[in-house]
C-alpha positions as CSV (number, residue, x, y, z in Angstrom):
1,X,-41.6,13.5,2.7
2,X,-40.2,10.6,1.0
3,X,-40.8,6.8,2.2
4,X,-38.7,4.8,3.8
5,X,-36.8,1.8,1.6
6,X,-38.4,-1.5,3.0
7,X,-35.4,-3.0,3.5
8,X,-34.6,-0.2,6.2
9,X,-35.8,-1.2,10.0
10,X,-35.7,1.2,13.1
11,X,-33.7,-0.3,15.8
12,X,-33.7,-0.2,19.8
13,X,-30.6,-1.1,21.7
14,X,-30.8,-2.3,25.3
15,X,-28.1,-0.7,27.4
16,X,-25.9,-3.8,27.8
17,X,-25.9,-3.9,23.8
18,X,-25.1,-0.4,23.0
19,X,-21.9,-0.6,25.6
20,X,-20.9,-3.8,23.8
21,X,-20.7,-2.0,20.5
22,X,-19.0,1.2,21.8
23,X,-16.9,-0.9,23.1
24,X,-16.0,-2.7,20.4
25,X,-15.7,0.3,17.9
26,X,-13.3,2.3,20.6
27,X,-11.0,-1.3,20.4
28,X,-11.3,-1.6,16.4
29,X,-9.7,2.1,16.1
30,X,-7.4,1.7,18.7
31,X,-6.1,-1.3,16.7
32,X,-5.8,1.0,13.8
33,X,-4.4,3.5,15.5
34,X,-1.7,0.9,16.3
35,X,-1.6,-0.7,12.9
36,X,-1.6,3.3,11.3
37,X,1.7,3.9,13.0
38,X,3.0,0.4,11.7
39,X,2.2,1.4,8.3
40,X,4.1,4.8,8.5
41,X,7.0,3.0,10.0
42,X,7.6,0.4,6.8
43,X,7.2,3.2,4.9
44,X,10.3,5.3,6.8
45,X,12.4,2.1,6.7
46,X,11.9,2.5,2.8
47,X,12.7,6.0,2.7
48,X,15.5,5.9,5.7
49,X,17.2,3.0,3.1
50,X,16.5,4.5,0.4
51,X,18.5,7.7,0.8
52,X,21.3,6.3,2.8
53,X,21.9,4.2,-0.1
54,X,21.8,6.5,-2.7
55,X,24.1,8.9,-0.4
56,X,26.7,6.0,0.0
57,X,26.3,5.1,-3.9
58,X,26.5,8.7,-5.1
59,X,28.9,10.2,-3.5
60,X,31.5,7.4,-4.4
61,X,32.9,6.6,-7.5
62,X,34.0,3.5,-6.7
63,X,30.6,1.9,-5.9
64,X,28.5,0.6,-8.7
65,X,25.4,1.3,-10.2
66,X,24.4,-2.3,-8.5
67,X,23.4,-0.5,-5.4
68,X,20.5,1.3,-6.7
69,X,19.1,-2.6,-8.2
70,X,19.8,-4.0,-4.8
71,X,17.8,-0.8,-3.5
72,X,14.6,-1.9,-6.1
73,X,14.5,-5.1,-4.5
74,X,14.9,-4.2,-1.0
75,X,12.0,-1.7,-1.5
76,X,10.0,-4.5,-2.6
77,X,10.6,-6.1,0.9
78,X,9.3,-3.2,2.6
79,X,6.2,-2.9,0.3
80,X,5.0,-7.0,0.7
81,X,5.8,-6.2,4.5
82,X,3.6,-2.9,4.6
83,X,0.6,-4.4,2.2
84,X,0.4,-7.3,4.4
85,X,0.2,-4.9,7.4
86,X,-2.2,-2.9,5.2
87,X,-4.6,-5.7,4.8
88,X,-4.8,-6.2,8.7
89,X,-5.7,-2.7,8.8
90,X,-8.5,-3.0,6.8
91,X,-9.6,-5.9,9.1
92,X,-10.5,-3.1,12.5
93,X,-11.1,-0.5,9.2
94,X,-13.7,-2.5,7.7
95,X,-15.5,-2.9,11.1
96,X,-15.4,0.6,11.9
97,X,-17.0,1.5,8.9
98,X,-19.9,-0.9,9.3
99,X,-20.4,0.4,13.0
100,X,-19.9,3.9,11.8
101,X,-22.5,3.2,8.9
102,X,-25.1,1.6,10.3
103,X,-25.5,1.5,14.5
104,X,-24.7,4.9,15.2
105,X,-27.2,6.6,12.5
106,X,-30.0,3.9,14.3
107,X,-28.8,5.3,17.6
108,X,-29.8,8.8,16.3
109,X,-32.9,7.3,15.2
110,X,-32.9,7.1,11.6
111,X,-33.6,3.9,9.6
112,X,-30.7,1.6,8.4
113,X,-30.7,-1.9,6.4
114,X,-32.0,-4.1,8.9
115,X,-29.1,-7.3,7.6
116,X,-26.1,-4.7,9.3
117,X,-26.4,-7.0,12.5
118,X,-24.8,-10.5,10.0
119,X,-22.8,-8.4,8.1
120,X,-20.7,-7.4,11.4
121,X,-21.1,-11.1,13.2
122,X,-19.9,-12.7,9.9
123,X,-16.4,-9.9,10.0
124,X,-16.6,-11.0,13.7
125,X,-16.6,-14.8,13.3
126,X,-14.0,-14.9,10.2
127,X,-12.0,-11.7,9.9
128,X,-11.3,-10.7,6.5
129,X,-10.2,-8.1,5.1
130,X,-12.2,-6.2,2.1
131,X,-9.3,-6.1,0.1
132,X,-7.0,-8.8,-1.4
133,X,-3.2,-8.6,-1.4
134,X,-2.1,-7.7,-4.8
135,X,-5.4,-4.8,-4.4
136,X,-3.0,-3.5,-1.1
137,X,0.3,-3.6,-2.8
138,X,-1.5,-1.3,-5.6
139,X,-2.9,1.1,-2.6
140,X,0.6,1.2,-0.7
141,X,2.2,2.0,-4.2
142,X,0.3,4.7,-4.8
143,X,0.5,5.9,-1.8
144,X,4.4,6.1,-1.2
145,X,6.2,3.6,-3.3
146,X,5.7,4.6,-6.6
147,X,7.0,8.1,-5.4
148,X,10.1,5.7,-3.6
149,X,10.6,3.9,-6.7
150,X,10.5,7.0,-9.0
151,X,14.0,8.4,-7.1
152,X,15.3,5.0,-7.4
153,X,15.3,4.8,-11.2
154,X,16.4,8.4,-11.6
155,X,19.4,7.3,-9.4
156,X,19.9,4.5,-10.9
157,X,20.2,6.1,-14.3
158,X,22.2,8.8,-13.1
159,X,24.8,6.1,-11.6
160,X,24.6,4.2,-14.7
161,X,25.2,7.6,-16.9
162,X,28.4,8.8,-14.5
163,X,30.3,5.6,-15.6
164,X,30.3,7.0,-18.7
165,X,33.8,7.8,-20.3
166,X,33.3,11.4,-20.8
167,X,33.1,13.3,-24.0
168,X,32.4,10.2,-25.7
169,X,30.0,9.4,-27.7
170,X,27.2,6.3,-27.2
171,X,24.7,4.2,-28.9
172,X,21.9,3.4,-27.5
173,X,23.2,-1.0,-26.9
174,X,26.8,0.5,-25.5
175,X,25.0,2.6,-23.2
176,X,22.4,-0.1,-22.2
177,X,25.7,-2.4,-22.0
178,X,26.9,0.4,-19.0
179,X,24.1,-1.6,-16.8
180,X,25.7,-4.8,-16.7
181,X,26.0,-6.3,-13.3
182,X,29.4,-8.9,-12.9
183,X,28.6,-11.6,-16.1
184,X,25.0,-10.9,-16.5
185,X,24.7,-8.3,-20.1
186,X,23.4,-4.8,-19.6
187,X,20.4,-5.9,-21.8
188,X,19.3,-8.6,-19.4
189,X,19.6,-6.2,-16.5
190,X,18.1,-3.3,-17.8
191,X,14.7,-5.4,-19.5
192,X,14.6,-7.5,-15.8
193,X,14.1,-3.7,-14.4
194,X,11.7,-2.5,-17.0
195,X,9.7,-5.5,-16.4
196,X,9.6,-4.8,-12.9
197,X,8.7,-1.6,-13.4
198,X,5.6,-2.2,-15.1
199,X,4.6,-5.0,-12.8
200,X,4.3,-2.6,-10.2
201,X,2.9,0.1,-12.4
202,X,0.1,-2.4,-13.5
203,X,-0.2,-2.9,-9.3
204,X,-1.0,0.5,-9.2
205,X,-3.3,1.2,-11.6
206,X,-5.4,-1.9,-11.7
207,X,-5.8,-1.9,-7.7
208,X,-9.4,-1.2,-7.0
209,X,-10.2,2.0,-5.7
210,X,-13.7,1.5,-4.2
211,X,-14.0,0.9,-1.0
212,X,-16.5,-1.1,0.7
213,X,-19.3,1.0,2.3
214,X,-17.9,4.5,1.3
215,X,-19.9,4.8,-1.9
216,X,-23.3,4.1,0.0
């Protein structure tokens, strides 16, 4: 039988303390419960949008290719909107996971890091959330939004590619020239996309994906 770690204490709750803590955890997951169904709301206003647009754009000729750039953008919206609710999820998240982690395995009797008490009254007295903003739009965009942004480039180059004259012929510059929105050149347009593109790419990969507490 192995020994304890020192820095591991048995604890006793009094009655009123254990309640206060139940209590507590049941109204941190009811708050994600409530925040949860937030989240999946932004994310059907993306996809909702998202297909109604490419519907309207698609199935007439007369609209232009500008729709699907317009749709980029817009999608952007809903992602900052849903990582900022992402990071107040993590708020009630982070605090379940510290209950979950260390008061209910010392109400079961085994030993747990005897600082757990000041971790929770410091989330308590400054809410924070464990992850930063541009970590959350990284989450959020692998989640859903990559996915989301994926059919709105393979629209976008299929609106761009319909304009076409057909049976002609194109370079490479006269077809980048088909993206060109009123006065600004296709070139401009299509490197302000690729740009964006890799912003959010770079989002996505470089968004940390430990999680505070999981790998314990």
């Amino acid at each position: 039988m192995t020994a304890p770690v020192q820095n591991k204490t048995e604890f006793s709750y009094s009655v009123n303390s254990a309640n206060s803590l139940i209590h507590l955890y049941r109204a941190e997951v009811g708050r994600m419960t409530a925040y949860r169904a937030r989240l999946d709301t932004t994310t059907n206003w993306a996809v909702v949008t998202t297909a109604g647009l490419a519907s309207f754009a698609l199935g007439n000729e007369n609209v232009t290719h500008t729709v699907f750039v317009f749709a980029m953008f817009l999608n952007y919206f809903f992602l900052h909107l849903e990582a900022r609710r992402f990071t107040t999820y993590e708020i009630s998240h982070h605090r379940v996971r510290i209950i979950e982690r260390f008061f209910y395995p010392a109400m079961l009797g085994d030993q747990v890091d005897g600082s757990w008490h000041q971790l929770l009254l410091a989330e308590l007295a400054k809410p924070r959330s464990p992850i930063d903003r541009s970590e959350a739009l990284g989450w959020r965009l692998r989640r859903n939004y990559l996915w989301i942004y994926t059919a709105v480039l393979i629209a976008w180059l299929t609106k761009i590619d319909a304009s076409r004259i057909p049976n002609l012929a194109y370079t490479v510059p006269e077809y980048v020239a088909l993206a060109r929105i009123a006065n600004i050149p296709g070139w401009i347009v299509v490197s302000a996309v690729v740009v964006f593109y890799g912003i959010l790419i770079r989002l996505a990969v470089h968004a940390n994906r430990h999680y505070p507490l999981e790998a314990d």
